[in-house]
C-alpha positions in Angstrom: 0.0 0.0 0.0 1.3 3.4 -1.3 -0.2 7.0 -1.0 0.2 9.3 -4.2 0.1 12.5 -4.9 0.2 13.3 -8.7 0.8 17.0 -11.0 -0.1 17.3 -14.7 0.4 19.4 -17.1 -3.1 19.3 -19.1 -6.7 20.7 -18.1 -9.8 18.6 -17.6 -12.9 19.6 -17.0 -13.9 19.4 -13.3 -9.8 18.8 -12.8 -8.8 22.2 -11.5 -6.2 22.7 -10.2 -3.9 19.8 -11.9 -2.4 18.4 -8.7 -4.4 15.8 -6.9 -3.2 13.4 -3.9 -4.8 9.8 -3.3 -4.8 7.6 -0.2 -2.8 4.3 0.2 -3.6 2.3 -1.7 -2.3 -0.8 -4.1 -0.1 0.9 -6.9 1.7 -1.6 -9.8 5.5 -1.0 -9.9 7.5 -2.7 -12.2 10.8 -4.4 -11.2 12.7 -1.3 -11.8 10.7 0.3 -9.5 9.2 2.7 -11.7 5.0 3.1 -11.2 2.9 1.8 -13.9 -0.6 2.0 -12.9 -2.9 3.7 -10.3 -6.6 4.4 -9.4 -7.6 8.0 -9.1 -11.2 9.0 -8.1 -12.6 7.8 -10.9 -10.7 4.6 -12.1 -7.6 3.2 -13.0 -4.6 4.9 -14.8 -1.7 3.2 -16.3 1.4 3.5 -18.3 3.5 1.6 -20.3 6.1 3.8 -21.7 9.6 5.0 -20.3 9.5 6.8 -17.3 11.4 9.4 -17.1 13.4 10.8 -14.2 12.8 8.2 -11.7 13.3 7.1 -8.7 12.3 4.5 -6.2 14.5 4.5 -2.5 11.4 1.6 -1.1 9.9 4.4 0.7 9.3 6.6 -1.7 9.3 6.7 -5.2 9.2 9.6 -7.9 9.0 10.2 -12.1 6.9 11.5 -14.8 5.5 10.3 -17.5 6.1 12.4 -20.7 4.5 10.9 -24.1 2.3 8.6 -25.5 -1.2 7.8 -24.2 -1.8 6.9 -20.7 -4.3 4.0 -20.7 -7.1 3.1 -18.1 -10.8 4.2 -17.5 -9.9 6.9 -14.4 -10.2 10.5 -14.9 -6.6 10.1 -15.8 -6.8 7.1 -18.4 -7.4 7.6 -21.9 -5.3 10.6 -21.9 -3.0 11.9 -25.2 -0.2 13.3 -23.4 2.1 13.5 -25.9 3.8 17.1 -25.9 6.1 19.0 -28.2 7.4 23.1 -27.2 4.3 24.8 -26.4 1.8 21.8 -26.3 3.9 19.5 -24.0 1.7 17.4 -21.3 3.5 15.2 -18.7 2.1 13.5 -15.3 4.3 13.8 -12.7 4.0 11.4 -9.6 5.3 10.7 -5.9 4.2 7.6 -3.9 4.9 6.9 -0.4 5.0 4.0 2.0 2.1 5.5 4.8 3.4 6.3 7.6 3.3 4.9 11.1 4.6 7.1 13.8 5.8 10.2 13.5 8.8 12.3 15.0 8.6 13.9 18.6 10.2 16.9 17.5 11.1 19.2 14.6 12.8 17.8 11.9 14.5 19.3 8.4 13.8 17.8 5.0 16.5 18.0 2.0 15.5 17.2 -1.8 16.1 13.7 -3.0 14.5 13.5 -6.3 12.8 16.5 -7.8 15.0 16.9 -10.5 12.1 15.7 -12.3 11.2 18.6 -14.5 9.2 21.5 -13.8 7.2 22.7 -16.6 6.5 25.8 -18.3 6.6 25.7 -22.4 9.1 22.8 -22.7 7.9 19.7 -24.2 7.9 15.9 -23.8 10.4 14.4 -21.7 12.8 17.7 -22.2 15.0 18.4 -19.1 15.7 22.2 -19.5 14.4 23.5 -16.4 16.3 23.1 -12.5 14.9 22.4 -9.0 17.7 24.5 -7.7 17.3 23.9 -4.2 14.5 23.3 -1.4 13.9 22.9 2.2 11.2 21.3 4.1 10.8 22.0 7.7 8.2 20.1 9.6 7.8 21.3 13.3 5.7 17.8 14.8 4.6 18.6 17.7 3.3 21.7 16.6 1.8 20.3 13.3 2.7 22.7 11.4 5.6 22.7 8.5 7.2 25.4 6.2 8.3 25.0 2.7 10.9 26.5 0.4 11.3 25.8 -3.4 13.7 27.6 -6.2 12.9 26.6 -9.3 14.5 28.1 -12.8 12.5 27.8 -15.8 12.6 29.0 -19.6 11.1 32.5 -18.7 13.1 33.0 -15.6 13.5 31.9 -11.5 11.1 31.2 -9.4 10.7 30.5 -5.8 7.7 29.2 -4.1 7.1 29.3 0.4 4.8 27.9 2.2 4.4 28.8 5.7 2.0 27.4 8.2 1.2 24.4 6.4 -0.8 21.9 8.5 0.4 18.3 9.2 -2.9 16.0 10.0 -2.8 12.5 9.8 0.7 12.1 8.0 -0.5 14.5 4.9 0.5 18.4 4.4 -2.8 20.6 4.1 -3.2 24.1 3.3 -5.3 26.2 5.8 -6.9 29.5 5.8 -4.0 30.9 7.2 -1.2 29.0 5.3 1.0 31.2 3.4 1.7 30.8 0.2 3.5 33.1 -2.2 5.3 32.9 -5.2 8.0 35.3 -6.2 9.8 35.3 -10.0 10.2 37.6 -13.1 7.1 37.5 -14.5 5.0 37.4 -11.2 4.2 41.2 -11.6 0.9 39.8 -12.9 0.3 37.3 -10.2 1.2 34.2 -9.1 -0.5 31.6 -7.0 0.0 28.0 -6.5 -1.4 25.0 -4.9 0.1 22.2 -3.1 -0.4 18.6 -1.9 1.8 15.7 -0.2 2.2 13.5 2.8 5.1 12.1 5.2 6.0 8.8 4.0 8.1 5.6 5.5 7.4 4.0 9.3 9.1 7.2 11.0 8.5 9.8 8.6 11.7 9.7 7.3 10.0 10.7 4.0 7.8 13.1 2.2 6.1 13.9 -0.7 4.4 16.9 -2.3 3.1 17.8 -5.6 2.9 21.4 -6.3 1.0 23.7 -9.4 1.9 27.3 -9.8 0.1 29.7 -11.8 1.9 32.2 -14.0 -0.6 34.7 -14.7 1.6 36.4 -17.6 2.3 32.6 -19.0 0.0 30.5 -20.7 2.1 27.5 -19.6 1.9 27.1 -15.6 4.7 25.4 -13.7 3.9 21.7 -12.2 5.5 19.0 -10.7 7.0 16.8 -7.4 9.6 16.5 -5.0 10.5 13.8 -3.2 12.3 14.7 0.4 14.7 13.0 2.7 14.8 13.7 6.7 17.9 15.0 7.2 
């Protein structure tokens, strides 16, 4: 049993925003670890493609998938994603072992895969945008965490904080007064994004979170996941 939390490029009807996070649940893996099928809130999803920029530590595992057709009868099945400069579509995931206790005290979380790519006008499985840096610090007795993201894109740097996220039941939720704001070279028109994930592993020694930031001046937005280690 894994939890998920997914990011995608495309728009759905009734999808909005594109980031969406599921609870454990049975997920298909193939022996290199990479995720090949899921169930979202409507059905299954699969994939049978490469992967690209994966990752799987057995606690948490990360990677998108970047062309071709996703198969499956979910909300998420059926889907051309195929993507070329301008058009490109990707799903981006990271899946979790649940976990089981957490820390007594605060703890720091570094990157460990996130490198998979960011998106705003690239296409397919391209690799020209950087998760420059993050930093993910979860206070647990206090339930609360704060979140730091840099990411550099074609049209320029970003960076993304989150403070006063809430930590309930092992997943990261946004309350009225969370804090999120978005600073980068074409935010003069606004920015917002949206954000889910979850601690993962038997001692939260992981975490996951899928994030989708709006670029008002773009019409490309910025999606994708990072997987984080306790340090």
């Amino acid at each position: 049993m894994w939890q998920l939390a997914i990011a995608h490029d495309f728009r759905l009807p009734g999808d909005d925003p594109p980031v969406h996070a599921y609870p454990a649940a049975t997920l298909r893996f193939d022996d290199s670890g990479w995720l090949r099928a899921f169930r979202d809130d409507t059905g299954g999803v699969s994939w049978d493609l490469p992967v690209g920029h994966a990752g799987n530590d057995g606690l948490i595992a990360w990677g998108r998938w970047g062309h071709g057709r996703t198969g499956g009868d979910g909300r998420h099945g059926n889907q051309d994603i195929t993507g070329g400069e301008g058009v490109r579509n990707a799903i981006y995931y990271v899946a979790g072992v649940p976990v089981e206790k957490t820390p007594g005290s605060a703890a720091r979380y570094s990157i460990l895969g996130g490198q998979v790519t960011p998106t705003a006008g690239e296409g397919g499985m391209a690799a020209t945008t950087f998760l420059e840096n993050g930093a993910l610090d979860v206070d647990f007795p206090a339930g609360r965490a704060t979140l730091k993201l840099a990411i550099t894109v074609p049209s320029g740097r970003y960076e993304l904080t989150a403070q006063d996220l809430r930590v309930v039941n092992g997943r990261f939720v946004t309350a009225p007064d969370s804090r999120l704001v978005v600073t980068g070279v074409l935010c003069f028109a606004g920015c917002t994004a949206r954000l889910e994930g979850f601690l993962a592993g038997p001692q939260g020694e992981r975490a996951g979170l899928a994030y989708h930031i709006d670029i008002e001046a773009l019409t490309e937005d910025m999606n994708g996941v990072v997987a984080w280690r306790r340090d």
